[in-house]
C-alpha positions in Angstrom: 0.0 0.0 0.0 1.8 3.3 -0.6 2.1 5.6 2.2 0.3 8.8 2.3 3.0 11.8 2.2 2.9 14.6 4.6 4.4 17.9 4.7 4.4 20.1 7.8 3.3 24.0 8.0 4.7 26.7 10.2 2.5 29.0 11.9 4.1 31.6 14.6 1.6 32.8 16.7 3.5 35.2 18.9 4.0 38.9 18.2 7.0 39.3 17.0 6.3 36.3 14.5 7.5 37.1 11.1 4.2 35.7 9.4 2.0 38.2 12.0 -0.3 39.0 9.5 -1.9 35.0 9.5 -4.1 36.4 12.8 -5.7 34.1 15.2 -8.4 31.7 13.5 -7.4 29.3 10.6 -10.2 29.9 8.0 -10.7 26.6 6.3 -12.8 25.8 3.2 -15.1 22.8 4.0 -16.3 20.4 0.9 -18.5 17.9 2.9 -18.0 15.1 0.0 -14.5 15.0 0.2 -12.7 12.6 2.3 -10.8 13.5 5.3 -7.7 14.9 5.3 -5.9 14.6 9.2 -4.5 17.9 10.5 -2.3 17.4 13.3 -0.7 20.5 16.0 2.7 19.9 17.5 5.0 21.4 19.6 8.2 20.2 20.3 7.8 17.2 18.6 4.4 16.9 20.8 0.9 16.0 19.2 -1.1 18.9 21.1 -4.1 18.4 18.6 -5.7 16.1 15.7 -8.4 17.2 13.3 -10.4 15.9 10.4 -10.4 18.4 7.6 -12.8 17.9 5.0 -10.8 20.8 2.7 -12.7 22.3 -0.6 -9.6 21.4 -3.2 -8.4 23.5 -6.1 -10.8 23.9 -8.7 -13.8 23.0 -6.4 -16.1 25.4 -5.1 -16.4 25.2 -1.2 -19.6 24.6 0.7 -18.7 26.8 3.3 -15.9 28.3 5.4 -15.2 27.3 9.0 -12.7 28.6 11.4 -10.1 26.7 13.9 -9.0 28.9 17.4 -5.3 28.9 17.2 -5.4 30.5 20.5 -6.5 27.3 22.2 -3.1 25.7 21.8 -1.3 28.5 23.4 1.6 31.0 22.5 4.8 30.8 20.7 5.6 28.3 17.6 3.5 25.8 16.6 4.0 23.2 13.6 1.0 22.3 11.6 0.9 19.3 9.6 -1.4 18.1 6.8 -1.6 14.5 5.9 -2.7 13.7 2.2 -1.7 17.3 0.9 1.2 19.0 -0.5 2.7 22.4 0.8 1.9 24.5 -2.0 -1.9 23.2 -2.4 -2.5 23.7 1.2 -1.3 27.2 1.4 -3.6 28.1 -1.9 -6.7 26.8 0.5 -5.9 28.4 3.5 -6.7 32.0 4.8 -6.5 33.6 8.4 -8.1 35.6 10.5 -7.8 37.8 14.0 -12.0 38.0 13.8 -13.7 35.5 14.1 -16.3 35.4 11.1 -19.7 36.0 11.1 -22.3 33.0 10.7 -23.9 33.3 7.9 -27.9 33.1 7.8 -29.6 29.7 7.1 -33.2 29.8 5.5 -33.7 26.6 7.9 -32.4 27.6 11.7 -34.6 27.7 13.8 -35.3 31.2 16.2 -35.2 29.7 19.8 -33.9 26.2 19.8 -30.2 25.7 20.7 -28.0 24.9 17.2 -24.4 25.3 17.2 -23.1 28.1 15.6 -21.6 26.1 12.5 -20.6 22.4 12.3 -22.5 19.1 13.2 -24.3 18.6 16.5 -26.0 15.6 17.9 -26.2 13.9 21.6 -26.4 16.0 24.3 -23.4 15.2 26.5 -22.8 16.5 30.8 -25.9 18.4 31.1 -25.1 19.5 34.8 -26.6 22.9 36.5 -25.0 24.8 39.1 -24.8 28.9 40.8 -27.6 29.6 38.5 -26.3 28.2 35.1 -27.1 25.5 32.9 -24.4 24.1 31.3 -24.9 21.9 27.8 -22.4 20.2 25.7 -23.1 18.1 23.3 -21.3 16.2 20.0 -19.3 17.9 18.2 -17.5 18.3 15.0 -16.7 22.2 14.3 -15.3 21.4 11.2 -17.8 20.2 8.9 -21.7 20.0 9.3 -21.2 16.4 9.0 -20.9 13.5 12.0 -17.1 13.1 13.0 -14.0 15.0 14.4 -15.9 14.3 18.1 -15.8 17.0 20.6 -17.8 18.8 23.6 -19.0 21.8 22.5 -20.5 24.0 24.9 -23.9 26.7 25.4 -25.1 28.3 28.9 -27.7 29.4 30.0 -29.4 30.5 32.8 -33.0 30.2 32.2 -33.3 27.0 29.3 -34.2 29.8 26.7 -31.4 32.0 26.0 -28.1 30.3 25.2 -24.7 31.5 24.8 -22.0 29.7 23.1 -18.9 29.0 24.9 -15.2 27.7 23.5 -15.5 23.7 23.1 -15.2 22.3 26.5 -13.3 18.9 25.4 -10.9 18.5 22.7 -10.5 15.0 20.7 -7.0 14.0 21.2 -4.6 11.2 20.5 -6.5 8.9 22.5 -9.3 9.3 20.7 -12.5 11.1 19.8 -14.9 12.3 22.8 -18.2 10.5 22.4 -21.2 10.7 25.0 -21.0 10.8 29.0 -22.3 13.0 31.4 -20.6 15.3 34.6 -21.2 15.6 38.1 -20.3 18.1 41.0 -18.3 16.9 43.0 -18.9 19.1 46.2 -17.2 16.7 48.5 -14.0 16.4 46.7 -14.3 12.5 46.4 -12.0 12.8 43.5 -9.8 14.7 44.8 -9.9 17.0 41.9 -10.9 19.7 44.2 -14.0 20.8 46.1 -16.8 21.5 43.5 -14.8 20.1 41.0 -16.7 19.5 37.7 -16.2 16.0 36.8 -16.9 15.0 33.0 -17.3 11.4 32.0 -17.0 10.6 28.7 -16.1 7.5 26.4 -13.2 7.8 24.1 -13.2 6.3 20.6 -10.2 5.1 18.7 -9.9 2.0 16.5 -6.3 2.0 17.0 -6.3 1.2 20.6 -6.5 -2.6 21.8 -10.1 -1.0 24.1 -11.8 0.6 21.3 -14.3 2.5 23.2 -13.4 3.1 27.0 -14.5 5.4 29.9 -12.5 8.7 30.8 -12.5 11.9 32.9 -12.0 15.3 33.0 -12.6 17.6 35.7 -13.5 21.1 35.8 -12.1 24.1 38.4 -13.8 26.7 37.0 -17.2 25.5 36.4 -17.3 24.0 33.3 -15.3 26.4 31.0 -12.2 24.1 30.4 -11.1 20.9 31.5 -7.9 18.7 32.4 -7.9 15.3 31.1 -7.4 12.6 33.8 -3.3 11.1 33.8 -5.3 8.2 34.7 -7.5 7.3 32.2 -9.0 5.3 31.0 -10.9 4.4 34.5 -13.2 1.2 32.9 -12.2 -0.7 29.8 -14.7 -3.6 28.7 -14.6 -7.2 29.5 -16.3 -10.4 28.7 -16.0 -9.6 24.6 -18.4 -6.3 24.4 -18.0 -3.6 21.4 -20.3 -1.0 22.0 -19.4 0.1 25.5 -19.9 3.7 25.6 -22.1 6.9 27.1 -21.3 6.9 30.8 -24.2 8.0 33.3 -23.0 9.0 36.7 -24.8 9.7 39.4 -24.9 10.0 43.3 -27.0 7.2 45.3 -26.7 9.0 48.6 -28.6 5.8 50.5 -25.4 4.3 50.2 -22.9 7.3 50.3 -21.8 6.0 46.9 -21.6 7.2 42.9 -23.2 4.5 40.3 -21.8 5.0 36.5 -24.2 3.3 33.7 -22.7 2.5 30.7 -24.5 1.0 27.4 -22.9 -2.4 26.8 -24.2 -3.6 23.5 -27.7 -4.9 24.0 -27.6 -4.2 27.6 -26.6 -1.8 30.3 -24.6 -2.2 32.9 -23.7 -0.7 36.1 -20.7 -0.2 38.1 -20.2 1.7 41.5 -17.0 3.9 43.0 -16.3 5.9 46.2 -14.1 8.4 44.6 -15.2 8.5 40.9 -12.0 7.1 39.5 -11.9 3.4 40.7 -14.8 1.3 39.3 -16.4 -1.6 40.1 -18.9 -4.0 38.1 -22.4 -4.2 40.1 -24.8 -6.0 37.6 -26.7 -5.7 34.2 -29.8 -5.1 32.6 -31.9 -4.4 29.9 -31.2 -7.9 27.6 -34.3 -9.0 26.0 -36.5 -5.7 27.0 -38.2 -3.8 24.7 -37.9 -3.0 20.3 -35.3 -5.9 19.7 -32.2 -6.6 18.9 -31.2 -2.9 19.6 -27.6 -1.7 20.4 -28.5 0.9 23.7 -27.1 3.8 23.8 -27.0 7.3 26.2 -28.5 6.1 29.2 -30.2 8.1 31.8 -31.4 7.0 35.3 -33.3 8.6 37.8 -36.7 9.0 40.3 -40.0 10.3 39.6 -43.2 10.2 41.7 -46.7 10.9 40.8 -49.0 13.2 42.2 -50.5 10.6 44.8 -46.9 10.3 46.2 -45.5 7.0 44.6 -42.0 7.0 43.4 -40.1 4.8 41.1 -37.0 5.0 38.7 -36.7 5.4 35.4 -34.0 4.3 32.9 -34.4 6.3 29.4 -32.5 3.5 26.9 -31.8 5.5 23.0 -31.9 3.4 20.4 -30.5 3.0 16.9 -32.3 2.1 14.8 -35.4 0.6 16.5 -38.0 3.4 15.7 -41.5 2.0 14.6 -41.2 4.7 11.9 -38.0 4.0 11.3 -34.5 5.3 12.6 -33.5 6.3 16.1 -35.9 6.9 19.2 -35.9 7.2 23.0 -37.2 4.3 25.7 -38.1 4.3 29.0 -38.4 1.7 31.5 -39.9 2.1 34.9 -39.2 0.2 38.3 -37.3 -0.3 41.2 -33.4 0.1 42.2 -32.2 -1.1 45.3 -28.6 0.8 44.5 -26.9 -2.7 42.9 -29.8 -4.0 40.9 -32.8 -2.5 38.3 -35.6 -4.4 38.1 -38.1 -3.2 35.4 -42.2 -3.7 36.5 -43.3 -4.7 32.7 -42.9 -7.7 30.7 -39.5 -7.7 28.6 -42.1 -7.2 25.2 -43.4 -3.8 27.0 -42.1 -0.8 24.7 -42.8 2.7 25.6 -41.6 5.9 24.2 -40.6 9.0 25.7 -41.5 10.5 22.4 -43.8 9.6 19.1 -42.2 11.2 16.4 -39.3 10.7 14.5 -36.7 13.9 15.7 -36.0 12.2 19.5 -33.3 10.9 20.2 -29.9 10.8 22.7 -32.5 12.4 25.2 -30.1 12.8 28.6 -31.2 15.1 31.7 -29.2 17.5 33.5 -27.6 16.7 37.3 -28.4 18.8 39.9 -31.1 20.1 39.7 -33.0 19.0 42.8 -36.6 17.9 42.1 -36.8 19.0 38.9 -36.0 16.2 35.9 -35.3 18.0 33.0 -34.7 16.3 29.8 -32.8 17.9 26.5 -33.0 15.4 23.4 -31.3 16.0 20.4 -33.9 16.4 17.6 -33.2 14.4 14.7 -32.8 11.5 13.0 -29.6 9.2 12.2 -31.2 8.2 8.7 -31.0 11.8 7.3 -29.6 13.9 10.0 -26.3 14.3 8.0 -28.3 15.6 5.0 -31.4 18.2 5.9 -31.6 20.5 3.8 -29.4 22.8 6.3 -26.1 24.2 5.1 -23.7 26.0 7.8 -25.0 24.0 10.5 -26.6 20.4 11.7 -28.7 19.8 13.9 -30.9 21.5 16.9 -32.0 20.1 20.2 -35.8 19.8 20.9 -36.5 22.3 23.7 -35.6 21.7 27.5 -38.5 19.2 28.6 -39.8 18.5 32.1 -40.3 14.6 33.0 -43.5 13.5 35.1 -44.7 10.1 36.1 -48.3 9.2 35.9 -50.3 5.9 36.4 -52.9 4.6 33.7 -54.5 1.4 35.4 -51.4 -0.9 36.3 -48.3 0.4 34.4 -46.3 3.8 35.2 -45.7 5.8 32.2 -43.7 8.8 32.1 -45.1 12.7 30.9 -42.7 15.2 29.0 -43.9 19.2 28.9 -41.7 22.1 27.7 -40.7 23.4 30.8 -42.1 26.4 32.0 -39.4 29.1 31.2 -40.5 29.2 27.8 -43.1 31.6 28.6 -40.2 34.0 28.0 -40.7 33.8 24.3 -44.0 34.3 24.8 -44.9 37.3 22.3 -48.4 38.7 21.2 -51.1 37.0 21.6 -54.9 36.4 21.2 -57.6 33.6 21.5 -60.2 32.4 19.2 -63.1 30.3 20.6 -65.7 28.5 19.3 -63.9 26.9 16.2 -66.4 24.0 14.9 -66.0 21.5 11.7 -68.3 19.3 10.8 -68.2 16.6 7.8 -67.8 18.6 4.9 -67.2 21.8 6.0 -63.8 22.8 7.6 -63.0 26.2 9.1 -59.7 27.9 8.2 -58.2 30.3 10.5 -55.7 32.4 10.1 -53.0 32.4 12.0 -51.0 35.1 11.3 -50.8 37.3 7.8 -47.2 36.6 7.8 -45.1 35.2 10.6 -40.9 34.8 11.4 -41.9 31.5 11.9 -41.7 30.8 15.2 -45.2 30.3 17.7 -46.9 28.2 19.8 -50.4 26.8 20.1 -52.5 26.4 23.0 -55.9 24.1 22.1 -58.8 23.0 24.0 -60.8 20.5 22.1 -64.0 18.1 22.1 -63.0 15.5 19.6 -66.1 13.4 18.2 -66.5 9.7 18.9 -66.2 8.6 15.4 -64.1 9.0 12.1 -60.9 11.7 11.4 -61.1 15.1 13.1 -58.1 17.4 13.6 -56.1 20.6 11.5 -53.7 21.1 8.6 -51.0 23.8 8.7 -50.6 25.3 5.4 -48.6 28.5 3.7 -48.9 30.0 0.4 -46.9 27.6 -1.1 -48.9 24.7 -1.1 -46.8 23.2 1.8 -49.2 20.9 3.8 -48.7 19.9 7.5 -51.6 17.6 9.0 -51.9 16.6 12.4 -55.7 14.6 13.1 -57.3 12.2 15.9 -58.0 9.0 14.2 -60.9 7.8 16.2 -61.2 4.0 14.6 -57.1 3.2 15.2 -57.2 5.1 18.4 -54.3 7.4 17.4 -52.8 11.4 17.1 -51.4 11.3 13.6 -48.6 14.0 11.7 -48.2 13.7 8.7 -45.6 15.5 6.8 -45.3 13.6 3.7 -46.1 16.9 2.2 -44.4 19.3 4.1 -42.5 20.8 2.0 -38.6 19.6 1.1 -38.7 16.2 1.8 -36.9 14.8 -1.2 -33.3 14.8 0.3 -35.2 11.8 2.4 -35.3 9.4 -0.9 -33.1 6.5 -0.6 -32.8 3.5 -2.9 -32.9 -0.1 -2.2 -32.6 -3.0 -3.7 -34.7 -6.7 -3.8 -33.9 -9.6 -5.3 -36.6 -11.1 -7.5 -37.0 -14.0 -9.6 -38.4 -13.6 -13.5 -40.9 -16.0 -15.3 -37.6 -18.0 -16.6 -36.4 -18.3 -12.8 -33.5 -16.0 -13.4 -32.8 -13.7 -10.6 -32.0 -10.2 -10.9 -32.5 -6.8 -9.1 -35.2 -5.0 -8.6 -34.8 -1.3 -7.7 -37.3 0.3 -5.6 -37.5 3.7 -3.5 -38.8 5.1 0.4 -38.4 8.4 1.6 -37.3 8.0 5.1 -38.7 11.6 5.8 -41.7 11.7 4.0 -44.2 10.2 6.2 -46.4 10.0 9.0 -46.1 9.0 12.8 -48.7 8.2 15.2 -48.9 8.3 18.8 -51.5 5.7 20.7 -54.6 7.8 22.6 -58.0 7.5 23.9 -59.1 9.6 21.0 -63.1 10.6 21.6 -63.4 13.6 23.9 -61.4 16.3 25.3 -58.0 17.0 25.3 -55.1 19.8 25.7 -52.8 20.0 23.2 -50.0 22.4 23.1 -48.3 23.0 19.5 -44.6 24.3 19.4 -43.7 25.5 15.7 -39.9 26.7 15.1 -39.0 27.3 11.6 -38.4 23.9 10.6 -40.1 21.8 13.5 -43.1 21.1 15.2 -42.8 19.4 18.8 -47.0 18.7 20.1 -47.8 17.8 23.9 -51.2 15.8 24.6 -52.9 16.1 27.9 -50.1 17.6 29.8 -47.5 15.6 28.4 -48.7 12.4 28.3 -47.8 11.8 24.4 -45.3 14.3 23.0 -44.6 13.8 19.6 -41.4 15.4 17.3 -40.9 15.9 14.2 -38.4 18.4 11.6 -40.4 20.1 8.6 -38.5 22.0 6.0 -41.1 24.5 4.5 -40.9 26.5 1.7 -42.3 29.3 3.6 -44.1 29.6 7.2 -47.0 27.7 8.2 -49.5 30.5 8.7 -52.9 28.9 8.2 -55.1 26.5 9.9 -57.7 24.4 8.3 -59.7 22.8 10.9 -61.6 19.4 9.5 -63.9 16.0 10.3 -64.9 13.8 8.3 -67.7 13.0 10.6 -69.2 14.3 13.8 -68.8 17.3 15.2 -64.8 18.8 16.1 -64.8 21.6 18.6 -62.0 23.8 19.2 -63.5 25.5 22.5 -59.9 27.1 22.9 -57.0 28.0 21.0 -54.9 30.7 22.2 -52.3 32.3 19.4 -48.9 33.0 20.5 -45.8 34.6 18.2 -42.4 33.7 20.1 -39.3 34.5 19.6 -36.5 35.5 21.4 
């Protein structure tokens, strides 16, 4: 195999540098088609940093620009080296900065929900909250709007509206890219990190490596902003032949003065328990057998709930990929009991229950400390199409900050997401229209607003008849259809977006053997549209409910009944929904209640 050549470029940093002029950021041209090319910072002969650059070459037109901090990896001489690319080529591509650009618009970002500011996004990693601030990281790749190059970015916040972007938290290094985990504070000093140390678990990635997914730490002395990697790591390597073993979830179980990690272990998760967060010890598993099957689990999250009559259980949220009745990623739940070594789940291994109906939930994790409250961000998307949305400086957004309930229907615990309550901030102007009646053959349109920014939220109150389809269709001047109905016969909430707008980029070919009327074989080619569909949510359908519509841009996230069924899904309009066409095709729909609300920030 030939060996790919490499070339190494100087960049001075300091002052006094001869080559002053080359500023701060690295401005590098991003062609997401291309393959990687690995950019590597040394000092002194020492790796400091490694990157995966997908570089827009000569003679190709660049999707768009993003820029690299040179000031993270200090002062003084630096030696930056390209693999795969000669001197002269690299230069050509190359330009520099001491401002950091400006983000360009995108038709498709949403007006409230938390994106990055360029490059690819997905889990939500170490959601932890402390002095006031909430502190979110998440996947990261700042170099190209596509998955890879994994980092912790970083947004605050202090009231689950208004973010601010911070400098990525953790950098991938040689040991490997930073996948999922989660952080704790570690008030006590059981680390002995420091008291109130932030301590980030995360599992590192590297195929190169004998482990290659692992557990690590990082720990935080001044909240959050930057982090020291652990001399020690890794702290838990695999055993008994496991592959995926990744997404730590650490917590404190103060019955037994004690901190539990959870880590997805293939088909199973499995928990381990340490006195001073860096020495780990195997407790038991679960999960094998339970629920959509066979799914590899991922980004765990464990905690207590109890209902409004005072009983409390756990919970274990289990992500899956792929494992989604309509296809793709989604977000389980399990409830039961913990006696601080063992899980044991109250329903049959068959039982599957969602946290969320639609198709944009997924790698839903909660923050830590936050007292009572259980507050749960989920990253909304899909892995079938998430690297391709018709987005361009940017991918993805996280569903807004949602508050976890537990409720009882008969014999089984189920758990209740709303969009917590600080949302009211983006509350704008509003009105309410009453009385809104369809009956078979003649809907009601209303009109929600003459033109809109495309961001607002929908409070209903409605009577829904005891037979047939009754329900609303969001529609714009383009012919861009949205439509959400109760579906009395099946018992379900239907959305369908099958017409919503851009939903081509969903298309995807596959293939089927099939044998002619001479018994040759040969291929058949057919296509689905993994996107261009509808989901549906199980309900007791006849009579009232509350439903509660968020609609940002390019999503629509509804709550039934005070969170009982939440349901998810991304829309890429041509314009903004701004009209409602009320329907039922029998009976009698009532609106009695819909309150109108513009939002934005």
């Amino acid at each position: 195999m030939k060996k790919p050549f490499s070339v190494v470029l100087l960049i001075f940093l300091t002052l006094s540098c001869s080559r002053r002029p080359e500023g701060r950021y690295l401005i590098l041209p991003v062609r997401e088609a291309n393959d990687e090319i690995v950019l590597t910072i040394e000092k002194g002969g020492e790796t400091l940093y490694i990157a995966d650059i997908r570089l827009a070459l000569p003679g190709q037109e660049a999707d768009y620009c993003v820029p690299m901090d040179l000031e993270h990896f200090g002062a003084g001489r630096r030696d930056v080296r390209f693999t795969g690319i000669d001197d002269k080529t690299a230069w050509s591509l190359i330009s520099f900065s001491d401002t950091l650009p400006s983000v360009p618009a995108d038709k498709y970002r949403p007006k409230y929900h938390h994106t990055p500011e360029y490059g690819w996004m997905n889990d939500a990693n170490g959601l932890f909250f402390k002095d006031g601030v909430y502190h979110l990281y998440y996947q990261y790749n700042p170099y190209a709007a596509v998955w890879g190059n994994m980092h912790w970015g970083h947004s605050v916040s202090t009231d689950l509206v208004h973010w601010e972007h911070k400098p990525v938290a953790i950098y991938r290094d040689d040991y490997g890219h930073i996948f999922s985990g989660s952080t704790v504070v570690d008030y006590n000093n059981t680390a002995g990190f420091g008291k109130g140390a932030v301590v980030a678990f995360y599992s590192s990635w590297n195929t190169a490596r004998e482990y290659v997914q692992t557990q690590c730490i990082a720990y935080s002395l001044d909240d959050g902003l930057t982090f020291t990697k652990y001399d020690g790591n890794p702290v838990l390597v695999p055993f008994d032949g496991i592959k995926d073993f990744r997404d730590p979830k650490v917590f404190r179980y103060e019955p037994e003065d004690k901190w539990i990690m959870i880590v997805s272990a293939d088909k199973e998760m499995r928990f381990y328990t340490s006195q001073n967060l860096r020495d780990w010890e195997y407790m038991s598993a679960w999960g094998e057998g339970y629920g959509v099957q066979p799914r590899q689990f991922e980004c765990p999250d464990f905690f207590q709930l109890t209902t409004a009559q005072g009983e409390t259980k756990w919970v274990m949220i289990v992500n899956v990929n792929p494992g989604c009745y309509f296809g793709g990623s989604a977000t389980q739940y399990f409830v039961g009991d913990f006696d601080g070594r063992t899980f044991t789940c109250d329903s049959p291994k068959e039982t599957v229950k969602w946290l969320d109906w639609g198709k944009d939930h997924y790698a839903t994790v909660c923050f830590s400390n936050t007292g009572d409250r259980v507050i749960a961000v989920p990253w909304m998307s899909n892995w079938q199409y998430g690297a391709i949305v018709p987005t361009r400086y940017y991918r993805s957004a996280n569903a807004v900050p949602r508050e976890l309930g537990l409720f009882k229907d008969g014999d089984e615990f189920y758990v209740s997401a709303c969009p917590v309550p600080e949302l009211s901030k983006l509350d704008k102007e509003s009105r309410t229209v009453s009385g809104i009646t369809a009956v078979a053959g003649k809907s009601q349109n209303v009109k929600l607003f003459d033109r809109t920014d495309g961001a607002y939220r929908l409070d209903m109150e409605i009577n829904v008849p005891a037979s047939g389809k009754a329900g609303w269709r969001f529609t714009n001047a383009a012919g861009d259809v949205v439509d959400m109905y109760f579906d009395t016969a099946l018992g379900r909430f239907v959305m369908d977006r099958s017409r919503s707008g851009m939903v081509d980029f969903g298309n995807r070919s596959t293939t089927h053997e099939i044998e002619n009327h001479d018994r040759r074989k040969t291929m058949s080619m057919n296509y689905v549209n993994d996107f261009a569909l509808a989901t549906w949510a199980p309900v007791k359908v006849a009579g009232k409910h509350s439903v509660c519509i968020l609609y940002d841009l390019s999503s629509f996230e509804v709550f039934i009944d005070g969170g009982k069924v939440a349901m998810t899904n991304l829309v890429f309009p041509k314009e903004p929904y701004t009209d409602m066409e009320v329907y039922s095709d029998k009976g009698r729909f009532v609106i009695d209640r819909l309150r109108i609300t513009a939002q934005g920030l």
